[in-house]
C-alpha positions as CSV (number, residue, x, y, z in Angstrom):
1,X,194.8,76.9,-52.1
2,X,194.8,79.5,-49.5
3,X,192.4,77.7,-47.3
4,X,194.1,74.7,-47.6
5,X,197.6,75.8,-46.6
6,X,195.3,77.5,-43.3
7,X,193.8,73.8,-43.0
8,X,197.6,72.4,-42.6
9,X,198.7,74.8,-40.9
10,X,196.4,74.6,-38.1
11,X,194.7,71.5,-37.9
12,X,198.1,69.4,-39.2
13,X,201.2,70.9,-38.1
14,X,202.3,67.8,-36.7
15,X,203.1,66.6,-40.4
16,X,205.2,69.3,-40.9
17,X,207.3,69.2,-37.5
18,X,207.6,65.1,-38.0
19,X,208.7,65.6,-41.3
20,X,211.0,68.7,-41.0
21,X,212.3,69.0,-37.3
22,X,215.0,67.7,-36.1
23,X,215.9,64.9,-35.3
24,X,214.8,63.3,-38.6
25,X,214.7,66.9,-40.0
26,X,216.9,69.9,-41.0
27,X,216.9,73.7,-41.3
28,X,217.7,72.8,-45.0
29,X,214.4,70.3,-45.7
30,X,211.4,71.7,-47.2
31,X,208.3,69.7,-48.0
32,X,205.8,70.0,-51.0
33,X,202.9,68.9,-50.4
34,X,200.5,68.0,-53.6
35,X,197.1,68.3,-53.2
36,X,194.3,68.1,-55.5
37,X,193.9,71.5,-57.4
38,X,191.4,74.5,-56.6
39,X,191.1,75.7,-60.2
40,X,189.3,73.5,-63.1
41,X,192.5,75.1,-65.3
42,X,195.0,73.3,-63.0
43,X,196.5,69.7,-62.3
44,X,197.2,70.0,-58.9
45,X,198.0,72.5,-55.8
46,X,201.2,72.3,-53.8
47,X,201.4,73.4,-50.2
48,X,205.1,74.2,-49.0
49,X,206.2,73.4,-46.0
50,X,209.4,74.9,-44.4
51,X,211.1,74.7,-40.8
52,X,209.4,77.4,-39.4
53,X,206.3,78.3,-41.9
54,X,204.2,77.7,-44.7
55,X,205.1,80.4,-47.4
56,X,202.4,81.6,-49.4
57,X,205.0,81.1,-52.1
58,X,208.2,79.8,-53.2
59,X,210.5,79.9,-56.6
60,X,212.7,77.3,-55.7
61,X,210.2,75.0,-54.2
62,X,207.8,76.0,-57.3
63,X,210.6,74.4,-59.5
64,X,211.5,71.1,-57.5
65,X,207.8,70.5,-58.0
């Protein structure tokens, strides 16, 4: 998932800013993205998306997922 979230984050940032940033955005908005999983053990990934980063993690975005 790591690699991924590096993927977004620097190949597809625009995503993120058109999504988040103003003027259809907010500092409030967060995004989480589902991807296909990593792990044979796991449904799916999420990458999280905030104003100004991608966290490695997040509880409350863990738990709107």
């Amino acid at each position: 998932m790591l690699d991924k979230k590096l993927t977004m984050e620097r190949e597809h940032d625009h995503v993120r800013r058109l999504l988040i940033q103003e003027p259809r955005g907010s500092v409030a908005r967060h995004v989480n993205l589902i991807v296909p999983p990593t792990r044979a053990d796991c449904v799916a990934g999420v990458i999280i998306m905030e104003p100004t980063e991608y966290p490695p993690m997040s509880g409350t975005n863990t738990v709107c997922v």
